[in-house]
C-alpha positions in Angstrom: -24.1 -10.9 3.0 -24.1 -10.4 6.5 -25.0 -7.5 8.5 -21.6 -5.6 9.5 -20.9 -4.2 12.7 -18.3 -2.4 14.1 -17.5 -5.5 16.2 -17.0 -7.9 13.3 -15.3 -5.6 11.2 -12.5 -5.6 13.8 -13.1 -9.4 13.9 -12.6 -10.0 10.2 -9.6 -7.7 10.6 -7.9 -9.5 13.2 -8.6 -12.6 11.0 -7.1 -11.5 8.0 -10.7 -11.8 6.0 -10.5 -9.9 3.5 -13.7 -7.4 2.4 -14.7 -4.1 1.2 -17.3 -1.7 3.1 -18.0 1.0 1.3 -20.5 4.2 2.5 -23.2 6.2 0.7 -24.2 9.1 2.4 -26.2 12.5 1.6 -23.2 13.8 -0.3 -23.1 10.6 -2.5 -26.5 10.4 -3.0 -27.4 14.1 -4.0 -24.7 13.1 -6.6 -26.5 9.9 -7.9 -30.0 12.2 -7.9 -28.3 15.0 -10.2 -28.5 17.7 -7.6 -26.6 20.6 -8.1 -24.1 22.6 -5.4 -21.6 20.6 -2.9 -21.4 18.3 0.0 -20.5 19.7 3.4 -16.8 19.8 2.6 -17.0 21.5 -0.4 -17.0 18.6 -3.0 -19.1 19.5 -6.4 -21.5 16.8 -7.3 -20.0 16.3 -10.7 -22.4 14.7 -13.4 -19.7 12.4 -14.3 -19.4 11.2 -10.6 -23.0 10.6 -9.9 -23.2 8.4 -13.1 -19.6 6.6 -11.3 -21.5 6.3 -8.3 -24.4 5.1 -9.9 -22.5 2.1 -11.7 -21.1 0.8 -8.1 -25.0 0.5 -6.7 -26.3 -1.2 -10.5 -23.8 -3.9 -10.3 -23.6 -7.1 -8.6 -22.9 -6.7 -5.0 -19.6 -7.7 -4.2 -18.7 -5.0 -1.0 -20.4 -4.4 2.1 -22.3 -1.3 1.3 -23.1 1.0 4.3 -26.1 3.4 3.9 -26.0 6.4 6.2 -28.9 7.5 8.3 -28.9 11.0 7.5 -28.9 10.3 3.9 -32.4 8.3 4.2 -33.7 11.4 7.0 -33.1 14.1 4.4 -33.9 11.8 1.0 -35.2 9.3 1.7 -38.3 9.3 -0.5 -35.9 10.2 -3.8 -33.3 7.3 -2.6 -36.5 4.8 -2.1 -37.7 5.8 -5.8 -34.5 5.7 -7.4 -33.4 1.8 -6.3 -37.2 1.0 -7.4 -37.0 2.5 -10.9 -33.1 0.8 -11.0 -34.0 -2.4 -9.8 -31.4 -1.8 -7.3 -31.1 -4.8 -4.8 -28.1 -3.8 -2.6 -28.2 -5.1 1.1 -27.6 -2.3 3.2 -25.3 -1.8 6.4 -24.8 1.4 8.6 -22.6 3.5 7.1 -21.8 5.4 10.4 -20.6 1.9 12.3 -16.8 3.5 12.3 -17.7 7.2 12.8 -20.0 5.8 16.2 -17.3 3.7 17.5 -15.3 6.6 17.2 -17.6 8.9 19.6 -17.8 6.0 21.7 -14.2 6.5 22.1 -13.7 3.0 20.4 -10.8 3.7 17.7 -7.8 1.9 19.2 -9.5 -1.3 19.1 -9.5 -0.6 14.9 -5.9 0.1 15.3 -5.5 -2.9 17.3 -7.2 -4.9 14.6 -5.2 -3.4 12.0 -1.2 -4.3 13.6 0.6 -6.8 11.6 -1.0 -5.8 8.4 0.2 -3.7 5.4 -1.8 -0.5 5.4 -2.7 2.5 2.6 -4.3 5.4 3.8 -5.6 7.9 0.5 -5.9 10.8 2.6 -5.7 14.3 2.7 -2.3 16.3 3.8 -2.8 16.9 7.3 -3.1 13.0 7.7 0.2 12.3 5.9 2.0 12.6 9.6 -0.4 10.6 11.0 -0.1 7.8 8.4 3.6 7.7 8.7 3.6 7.5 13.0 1.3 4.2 12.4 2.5 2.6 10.1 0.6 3.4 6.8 1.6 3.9 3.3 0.1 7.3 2.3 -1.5 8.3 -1.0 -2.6 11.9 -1.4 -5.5 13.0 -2.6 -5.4 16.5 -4.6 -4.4 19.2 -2.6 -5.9 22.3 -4.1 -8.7 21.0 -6.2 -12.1 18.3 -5.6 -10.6 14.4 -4.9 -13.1 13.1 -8.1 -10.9 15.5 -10.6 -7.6 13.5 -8.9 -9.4 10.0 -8.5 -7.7 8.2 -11.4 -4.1 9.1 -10.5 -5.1 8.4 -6.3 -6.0 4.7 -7.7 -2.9 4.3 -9.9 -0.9 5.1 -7.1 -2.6 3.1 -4.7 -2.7 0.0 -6.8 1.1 0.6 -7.2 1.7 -0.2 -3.7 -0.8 -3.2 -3.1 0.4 -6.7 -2.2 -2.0 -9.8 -1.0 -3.9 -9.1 1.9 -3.0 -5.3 2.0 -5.5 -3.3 4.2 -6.6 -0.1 2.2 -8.2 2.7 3.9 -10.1 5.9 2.0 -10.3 9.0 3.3 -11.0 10.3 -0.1 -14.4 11.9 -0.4 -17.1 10.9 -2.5 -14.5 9.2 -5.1 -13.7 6.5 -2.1 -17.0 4.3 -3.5 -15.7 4.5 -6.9 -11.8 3.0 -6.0 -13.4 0.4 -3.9 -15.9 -0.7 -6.6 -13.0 -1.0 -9.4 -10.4 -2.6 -7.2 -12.7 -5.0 -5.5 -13.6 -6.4 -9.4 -9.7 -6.1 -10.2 -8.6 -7.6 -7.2 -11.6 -9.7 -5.5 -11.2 -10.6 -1.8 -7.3 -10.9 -2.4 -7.2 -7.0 -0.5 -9.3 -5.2 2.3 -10.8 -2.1 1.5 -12.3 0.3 3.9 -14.1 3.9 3.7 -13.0 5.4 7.0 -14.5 9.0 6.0 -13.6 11.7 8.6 -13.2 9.7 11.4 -9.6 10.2 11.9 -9.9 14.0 11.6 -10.1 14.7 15.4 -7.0 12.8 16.1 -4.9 15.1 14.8 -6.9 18.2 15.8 -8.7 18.8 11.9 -12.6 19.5 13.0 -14.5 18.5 10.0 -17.7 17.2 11.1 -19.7 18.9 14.0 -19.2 16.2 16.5 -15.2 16.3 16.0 -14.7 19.3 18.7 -16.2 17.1 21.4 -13.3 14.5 20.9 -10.7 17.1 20.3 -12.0 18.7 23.5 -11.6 15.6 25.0 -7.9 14.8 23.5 -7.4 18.0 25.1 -8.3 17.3 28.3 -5.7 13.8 28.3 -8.6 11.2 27.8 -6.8 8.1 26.7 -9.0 5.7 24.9 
């Protein structure tokens, strides 16, 4: 597979190719490894969801599969071990390519990319707005409890809505790699699906990550990008 950028993911898009890019960061990883405690939003790293997790990296590559910096800074030597002892042969992208384009100010040319097509977003709440002023069909994830505990009923209603060449995008924590690994072997290259993380927080004020309140600030100020 080709390397993905964030250039010829908005290519592709534009093209109507249809792929899957799905991220693994320190939060999914710390789950595959069996640690214990959360990810920085709270998650758990449920046993049941590392082994999940797991599964999508032991099978044959069929999605882009985006590997995040800070995951190989703060585990690197663990990660490097555990594809060895696997046999794990995934080739990796940046998982960050999306979150970097938006610091760079660089999100409306992913919404340019994305006009024309049918559009999911599995999200939570305070995106629901969002997703209905562009466009999107929106899925919630649980409101009240982890995303993994809610993961199978998020896919069944996702899959309820999809239609050739629909355009799905996750917002959905560490359970995101899991839909996109199912649906991509359910539905092949017939659907595009995307792990957008947190990267639309700041646009409507939610500061999740610590670089959100620098583009909120900026929002604030009427930057227009």
């Amino acid at each position: 597979m080709d390397n993905l950028t964030f250039d010829n993911l908005c290519d592709a898009l534009r093209a109507r190719e249809n792929f899957g890019f799905a991220r693994y960061g320190d939060g999914e990883w710390a789950a595959i490894l069996h640690d214990q405690g959360c990810n920085c939003d709270g998650h758990p790293y449920y046993d049941d969801m590392g082994l999940a997790l797991s599964m999508t990296l032991l099978r044959e590559q069929v999605n882009y599969m985006g590997m995040q910096p800070k995951a190989t800074n703060d585990l690197g030597d663990r990660i490097a071990f555990w594809k060895e002892f696997h046999g794990c042969e995934i080739e990796w992208c940046d998982a960050d390519i999306i979150h970097d384009a938006s610091i760079a100010g660089r999100l409306n040319e992913l919404a340019g990319a994305l006009e024309g097509r049918k559009k999911i977003l599995v999200a939570p709440k305070h995106l629901k707005k969002w997703a209905a002023y562009n466009k999107m069909i929106y899925v919630p994830t649980p409101d009240g409890y982890p995303a993994w505990k809610g993961w199978t009923t998020m896919y069944s209603d996702m899959t309820e809505q999809l239609d050739k060449d629909t355009v799905v995008l996750y917002c959905a924590s560490m359970s995101s790699e899991v839909m996109i690994d199912k649906a991509s072997r359910e539905y092949g290259d017939s659907i595009t699906q995307i792990d957008v993380g947190s990267a639309f927080d700041p646009l409507v004020g939610v500061c999740s990550r610590r670089y959100h309140r620098k583009l909120i600030e900026e929002q604030g100020n009427g930057r227009q990008d």
